[in-house]
C-alpha positions as CSV (number, residue, x, y, z in Angstrom):
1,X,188.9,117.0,87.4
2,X,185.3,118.1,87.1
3,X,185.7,121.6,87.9
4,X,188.3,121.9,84.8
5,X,186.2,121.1,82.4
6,X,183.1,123.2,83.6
7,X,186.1,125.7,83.2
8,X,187.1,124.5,79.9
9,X,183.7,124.5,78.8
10,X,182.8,128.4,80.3
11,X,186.3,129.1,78.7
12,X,185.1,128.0,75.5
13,X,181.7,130.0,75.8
14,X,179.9,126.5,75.3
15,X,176.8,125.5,77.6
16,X,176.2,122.2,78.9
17,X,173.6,121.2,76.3
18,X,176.2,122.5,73.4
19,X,178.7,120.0,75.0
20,X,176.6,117.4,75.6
21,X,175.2,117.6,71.8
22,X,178.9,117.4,70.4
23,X,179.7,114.1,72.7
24,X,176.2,112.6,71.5
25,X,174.4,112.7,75.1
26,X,172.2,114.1,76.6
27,X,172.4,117.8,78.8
28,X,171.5,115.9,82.0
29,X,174.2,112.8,81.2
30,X,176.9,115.4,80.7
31,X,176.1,118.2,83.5
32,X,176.6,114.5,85.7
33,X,180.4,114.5,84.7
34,X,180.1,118.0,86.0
35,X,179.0,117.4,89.3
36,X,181.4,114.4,89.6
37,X,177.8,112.4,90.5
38,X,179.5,110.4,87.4
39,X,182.6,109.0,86.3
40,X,184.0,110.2,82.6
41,X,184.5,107.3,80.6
42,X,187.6,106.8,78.8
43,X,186.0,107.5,75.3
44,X,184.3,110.7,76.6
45,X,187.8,111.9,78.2
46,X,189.6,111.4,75.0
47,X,186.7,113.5,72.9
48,X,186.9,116.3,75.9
49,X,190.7,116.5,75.4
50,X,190.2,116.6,71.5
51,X,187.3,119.4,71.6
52,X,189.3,121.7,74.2
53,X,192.9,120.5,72.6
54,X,194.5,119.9,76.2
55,X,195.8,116.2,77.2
56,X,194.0,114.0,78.9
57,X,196.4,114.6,81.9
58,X,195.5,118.1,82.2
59,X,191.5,117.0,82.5
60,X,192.7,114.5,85.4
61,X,194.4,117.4,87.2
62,X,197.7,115.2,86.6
63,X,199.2,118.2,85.3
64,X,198.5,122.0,85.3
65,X,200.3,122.3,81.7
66,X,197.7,122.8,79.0
């Protein structure tokens, strides 16, 4: 799960910090969800599926369909 959305995000040709600004957090709290040294929260999830239109599935690596 973490690796997809650094991929998203790279795909998107958004840094951390320009992430991190549109979910209202800071760079360091986001590049966490990145490293996996935190969990996504449910409310974060659901904004990273919105910003990168994918499913929430897709981000969980329940699926490989977009």
């Amino acid at each position: 799960m973490y690796r997809r959305i650094r991929d998203l995000r790279e795909d998107h040709d958004l840094t951390q910090k320009q992430v991190a600004q549109i979910l209202g957090m800071s760079q360091t709290g986001y590049s966490k969800y990145e490293t996996g040294e935190n969990d996504i929260p449910t409310a974060v999830l659901i904004k990273l599926a919105d910003l990168y239109k994918t499913s929430i599935d897709y981000l969980l690596g329940r699926t490989d369909t977009r």
